[in-house]
C-alpha positions as a Markdown table, in Angstrom:
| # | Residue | x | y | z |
|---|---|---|---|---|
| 1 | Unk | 127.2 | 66.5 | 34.7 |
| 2 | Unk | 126.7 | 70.2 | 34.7 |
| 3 | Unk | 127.5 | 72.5 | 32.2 |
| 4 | Unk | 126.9 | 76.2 | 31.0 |
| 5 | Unk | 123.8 | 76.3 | 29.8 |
| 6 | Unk | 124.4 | 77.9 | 26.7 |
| 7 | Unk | 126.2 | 74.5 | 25.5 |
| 8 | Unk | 123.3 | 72.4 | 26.0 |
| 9 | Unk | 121.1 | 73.1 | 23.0 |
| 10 | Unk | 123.0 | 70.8 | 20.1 |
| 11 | Unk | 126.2 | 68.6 | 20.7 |
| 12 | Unk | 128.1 | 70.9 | 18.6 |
| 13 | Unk | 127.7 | 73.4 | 20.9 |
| 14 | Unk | 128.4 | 70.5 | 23.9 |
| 15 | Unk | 132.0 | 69.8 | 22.2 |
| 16 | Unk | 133.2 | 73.8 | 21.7 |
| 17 | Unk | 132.3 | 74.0 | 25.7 |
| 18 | Unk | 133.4 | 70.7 | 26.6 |
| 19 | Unk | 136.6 | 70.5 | 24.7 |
| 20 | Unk | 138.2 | 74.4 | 23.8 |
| 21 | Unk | 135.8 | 76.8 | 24.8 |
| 22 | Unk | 137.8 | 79.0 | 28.3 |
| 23 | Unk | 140.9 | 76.9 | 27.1 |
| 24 | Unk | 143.9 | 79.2 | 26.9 |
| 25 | Unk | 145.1 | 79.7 | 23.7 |
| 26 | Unk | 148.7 | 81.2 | 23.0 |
| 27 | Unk | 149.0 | 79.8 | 19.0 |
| 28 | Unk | 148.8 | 82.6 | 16.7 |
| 29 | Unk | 147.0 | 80.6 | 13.9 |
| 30 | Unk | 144.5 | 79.7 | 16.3 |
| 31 | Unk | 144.0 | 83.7 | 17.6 |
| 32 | Unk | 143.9 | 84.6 | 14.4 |
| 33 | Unk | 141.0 | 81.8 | 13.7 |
| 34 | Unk | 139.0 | 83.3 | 17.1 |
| 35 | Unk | 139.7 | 86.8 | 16.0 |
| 36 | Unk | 137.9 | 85.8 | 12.9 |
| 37 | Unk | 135.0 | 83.7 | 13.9 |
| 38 | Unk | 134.5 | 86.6 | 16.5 |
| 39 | Unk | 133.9 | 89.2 | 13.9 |
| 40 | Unk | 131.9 | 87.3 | 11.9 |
| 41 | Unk | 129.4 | 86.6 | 14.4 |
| 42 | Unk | 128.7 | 89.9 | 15.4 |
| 43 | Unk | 124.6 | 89.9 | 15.1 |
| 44 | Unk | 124.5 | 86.4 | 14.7 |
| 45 | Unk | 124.1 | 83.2 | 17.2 |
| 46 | Unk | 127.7 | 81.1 | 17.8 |
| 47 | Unk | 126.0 | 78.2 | 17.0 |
| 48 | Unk | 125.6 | 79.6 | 13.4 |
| 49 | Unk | 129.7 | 80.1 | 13.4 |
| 50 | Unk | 130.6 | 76.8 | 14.5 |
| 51 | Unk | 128.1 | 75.2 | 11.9 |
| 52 | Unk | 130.2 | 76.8 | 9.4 |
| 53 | Unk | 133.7 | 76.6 | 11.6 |
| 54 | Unk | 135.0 | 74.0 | 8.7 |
| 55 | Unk | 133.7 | 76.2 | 5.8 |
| 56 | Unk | 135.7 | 78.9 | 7.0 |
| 57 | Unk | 138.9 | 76.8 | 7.8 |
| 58 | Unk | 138.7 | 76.0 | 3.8 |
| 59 | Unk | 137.4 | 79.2 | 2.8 |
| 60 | Unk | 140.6 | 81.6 | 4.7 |
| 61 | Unk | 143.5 | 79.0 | 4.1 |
| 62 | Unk | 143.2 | 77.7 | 7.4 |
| 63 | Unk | 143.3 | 80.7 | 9.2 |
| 64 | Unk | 146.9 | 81.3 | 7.8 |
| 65 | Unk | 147.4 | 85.5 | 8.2 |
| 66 | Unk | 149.9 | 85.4 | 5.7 |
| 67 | Unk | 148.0 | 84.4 | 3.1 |
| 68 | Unk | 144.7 | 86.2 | 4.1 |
| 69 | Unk | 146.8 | 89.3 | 4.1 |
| 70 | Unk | 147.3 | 89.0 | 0.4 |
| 71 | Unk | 143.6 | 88.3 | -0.6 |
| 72 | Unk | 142.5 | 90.3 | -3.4 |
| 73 | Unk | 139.4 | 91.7 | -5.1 |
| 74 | Unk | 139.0 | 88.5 | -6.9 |
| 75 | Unk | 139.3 | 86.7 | -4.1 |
| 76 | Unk | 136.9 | 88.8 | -2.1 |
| 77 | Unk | 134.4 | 88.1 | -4.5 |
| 78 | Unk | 135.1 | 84.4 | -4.5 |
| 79 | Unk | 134.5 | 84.3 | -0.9 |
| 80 | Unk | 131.1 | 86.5 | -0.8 |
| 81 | Unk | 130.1 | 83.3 | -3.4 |
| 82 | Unk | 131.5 | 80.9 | -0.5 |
| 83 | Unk | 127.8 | 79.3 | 0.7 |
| 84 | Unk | 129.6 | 78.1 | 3.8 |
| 85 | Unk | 130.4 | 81.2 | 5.3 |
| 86 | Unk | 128.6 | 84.5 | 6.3 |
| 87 | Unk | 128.8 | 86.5 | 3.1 |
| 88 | Unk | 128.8 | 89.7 | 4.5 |
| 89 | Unk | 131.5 | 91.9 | 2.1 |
| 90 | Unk | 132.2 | 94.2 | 5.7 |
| 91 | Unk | 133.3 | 90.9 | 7.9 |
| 92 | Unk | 135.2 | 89.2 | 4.5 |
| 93 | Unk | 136.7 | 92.2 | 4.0 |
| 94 | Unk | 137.8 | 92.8 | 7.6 |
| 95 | Unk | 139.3 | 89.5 | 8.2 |
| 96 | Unk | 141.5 | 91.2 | 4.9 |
| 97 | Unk | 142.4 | 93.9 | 6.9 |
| 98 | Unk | 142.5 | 92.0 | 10.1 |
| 99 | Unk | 145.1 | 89.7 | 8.7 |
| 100 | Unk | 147.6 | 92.6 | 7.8 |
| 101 | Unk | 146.8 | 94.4 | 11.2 |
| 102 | Unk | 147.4 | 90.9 | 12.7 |
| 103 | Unk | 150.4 | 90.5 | 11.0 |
| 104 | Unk | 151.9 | 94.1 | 11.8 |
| 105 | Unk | 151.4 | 92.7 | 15.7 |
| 106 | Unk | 153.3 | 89.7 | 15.3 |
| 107 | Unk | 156.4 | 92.0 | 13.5 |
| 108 | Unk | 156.2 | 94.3 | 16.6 |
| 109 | Unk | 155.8 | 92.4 | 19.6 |
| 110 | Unk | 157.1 | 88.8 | 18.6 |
| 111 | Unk | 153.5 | 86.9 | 18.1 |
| 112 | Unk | 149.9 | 88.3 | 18.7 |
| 113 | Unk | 149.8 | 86.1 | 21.8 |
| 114 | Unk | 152.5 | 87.9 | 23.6 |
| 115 | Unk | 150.4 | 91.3 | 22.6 |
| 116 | Unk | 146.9 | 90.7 | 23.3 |
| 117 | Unk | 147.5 | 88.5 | 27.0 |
| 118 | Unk | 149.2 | 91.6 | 28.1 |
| 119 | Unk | 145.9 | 92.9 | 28.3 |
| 120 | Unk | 144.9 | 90.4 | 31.2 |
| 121 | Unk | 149.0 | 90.1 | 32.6 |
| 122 | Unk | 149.5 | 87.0 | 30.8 |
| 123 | Unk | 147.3 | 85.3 | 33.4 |
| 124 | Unk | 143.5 | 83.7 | 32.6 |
| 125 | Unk | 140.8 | 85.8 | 34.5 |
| 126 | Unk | 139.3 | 83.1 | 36.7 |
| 127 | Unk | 135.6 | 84.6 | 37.5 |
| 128 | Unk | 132.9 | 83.1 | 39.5 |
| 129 | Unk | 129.8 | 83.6 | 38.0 |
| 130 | Unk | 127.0 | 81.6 | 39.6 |
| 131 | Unk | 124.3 | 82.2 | 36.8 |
| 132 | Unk | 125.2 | 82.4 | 32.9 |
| 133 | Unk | 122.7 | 85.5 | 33.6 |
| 134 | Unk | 126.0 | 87.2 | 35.7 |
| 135 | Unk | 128.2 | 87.1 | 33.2 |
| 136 | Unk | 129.4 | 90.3 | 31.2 |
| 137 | Unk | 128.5 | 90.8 | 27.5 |
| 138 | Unk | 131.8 | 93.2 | 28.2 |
| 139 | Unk | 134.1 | 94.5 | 30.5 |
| 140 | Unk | 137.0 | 97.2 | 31.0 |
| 141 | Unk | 139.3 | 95.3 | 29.9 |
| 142 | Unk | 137.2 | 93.7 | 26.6 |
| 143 | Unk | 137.0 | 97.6 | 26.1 |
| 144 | Unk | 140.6 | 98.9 | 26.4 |
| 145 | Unk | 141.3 | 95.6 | 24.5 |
| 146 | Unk | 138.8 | 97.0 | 21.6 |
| 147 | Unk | 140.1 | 100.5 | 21.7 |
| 148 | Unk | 143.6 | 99.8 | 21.9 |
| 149 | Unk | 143.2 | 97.4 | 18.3 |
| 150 | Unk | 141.1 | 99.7 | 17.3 |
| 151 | Unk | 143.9 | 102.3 | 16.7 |
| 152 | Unk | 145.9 | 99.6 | 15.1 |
| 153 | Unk | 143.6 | 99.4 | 12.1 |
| 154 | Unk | 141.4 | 96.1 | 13.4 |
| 155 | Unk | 137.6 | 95.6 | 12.1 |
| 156 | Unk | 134.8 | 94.1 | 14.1 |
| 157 | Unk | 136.4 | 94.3 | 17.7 |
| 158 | Unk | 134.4 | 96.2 | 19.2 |
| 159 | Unk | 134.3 | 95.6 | 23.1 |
| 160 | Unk | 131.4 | 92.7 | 23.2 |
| 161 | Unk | 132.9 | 90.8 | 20.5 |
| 162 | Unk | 136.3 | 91.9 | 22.4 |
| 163 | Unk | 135.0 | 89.9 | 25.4 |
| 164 | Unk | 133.5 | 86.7 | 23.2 |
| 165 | Unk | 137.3 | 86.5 | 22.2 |
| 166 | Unk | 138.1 | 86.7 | 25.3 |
| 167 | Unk | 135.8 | 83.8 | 27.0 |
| 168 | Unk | 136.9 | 81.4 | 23.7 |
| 169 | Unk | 140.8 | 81.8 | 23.9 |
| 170 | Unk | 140.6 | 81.1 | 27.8 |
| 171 | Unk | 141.7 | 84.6 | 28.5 |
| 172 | Unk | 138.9 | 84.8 | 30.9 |
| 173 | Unk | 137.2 | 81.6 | 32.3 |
| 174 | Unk | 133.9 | 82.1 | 32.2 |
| 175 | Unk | 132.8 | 78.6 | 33.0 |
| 176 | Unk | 129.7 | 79.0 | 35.8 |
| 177 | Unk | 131.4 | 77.9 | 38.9 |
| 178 | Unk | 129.1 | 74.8 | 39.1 |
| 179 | Unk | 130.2 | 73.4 | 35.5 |
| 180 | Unk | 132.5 | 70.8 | 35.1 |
| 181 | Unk | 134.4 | 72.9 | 33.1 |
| 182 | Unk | 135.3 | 75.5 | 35.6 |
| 183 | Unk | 137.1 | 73.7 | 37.9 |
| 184 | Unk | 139.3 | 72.0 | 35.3 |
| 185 | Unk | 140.3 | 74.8 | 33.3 |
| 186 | Unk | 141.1 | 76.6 | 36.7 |
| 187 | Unk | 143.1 | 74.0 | 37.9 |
| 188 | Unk | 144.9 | 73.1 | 34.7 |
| 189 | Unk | 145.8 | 76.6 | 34.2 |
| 190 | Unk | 146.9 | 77.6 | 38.0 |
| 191 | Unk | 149.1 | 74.2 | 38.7 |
């Protein structure tokens, strides 16, 4: 069975292709989790992030913005003393701000989903990259995506971790074209 090659170094890896990884996602919990994991992996390898996936689940209140919104100092602190996630005081404290930016999104527009698939018409890019080498560490659209939250207050969105988002909410399938994966998600998500 073929598969991206990036998913074949550890079966943790394997499962996030196999299972969610191009998979469109329209829950706003869920965003908010990717938006999150995103961030915090800027300089860092994914596998690192999904290693410590649960930690964060327990560490942010299971990705609920509400709460995170509120987090205070103290709680700040608590979490740069969290072992289980990255302790970086600029990504804890942007998933903070992320949360409230997150949350103004929701107020205007309904839910984040309804926002940020209007940047690709509410309709998966299907690509067909031949070689994992092919594929984009960004795009146009990654980069009007990171602009546009940008100006609404967002941290760590800058275009390449704009376009990770992307590939893991199945906003764009990114799947090689001779994966397994590719042909699924495409035909799940055009029937």
């Amino acid at each position: 069975m073929n598969r991206c090659i990036w998913a074949q170094s550890s079966l943790l890896e394997q499962n996030y292709h196999d299972q969610e990884w191009g998979v469109p996602v329209h829950d706003d919990r869920l965003l908010f989790e990717f938006l999150i994991l995103e961030g915090a992996q800027a300089g860092l390898s994914w596998v690192t992030i999904l290693k410590k996936r649960d930690a964060y689940r327990l560490a942010f209140d299971h990705f609920d913005a509400e709460k995170v919104a509120n987090y205070n100092d103290d709680k700040i602190a608590e979490l740069l003393a969290n072992a289980g996630i990255v302790r970086n005081r600029l990504k804890v404290q942007s998933a903070v701000i992320n949360a409230r930016a997150f949350l103004a999104v929701q107020q205007e527009f309904g839910s984040f989903s309804d926002y940020i698939w209007q940047f690709v018409e509410g309709r998966s890019v299907v690509n067909t990259w031949e070689k994992h080498t092919d594929i984009p560490a960004s795009t146009p659209t990654s980069e009007r995506m990171s602009k546009a939250l940008l100006k609404r207050g967002f941290k760590f969105v800058g275009p390449t971790i704009c376009y990770a988002f992307m590939q893991a909410t199945g906003m764009v399938n990114d799947h090689v074209t001779d994966c397994f994966r590719y042909a699924e998600i495409t035909t799940n998500n055009h029937e």
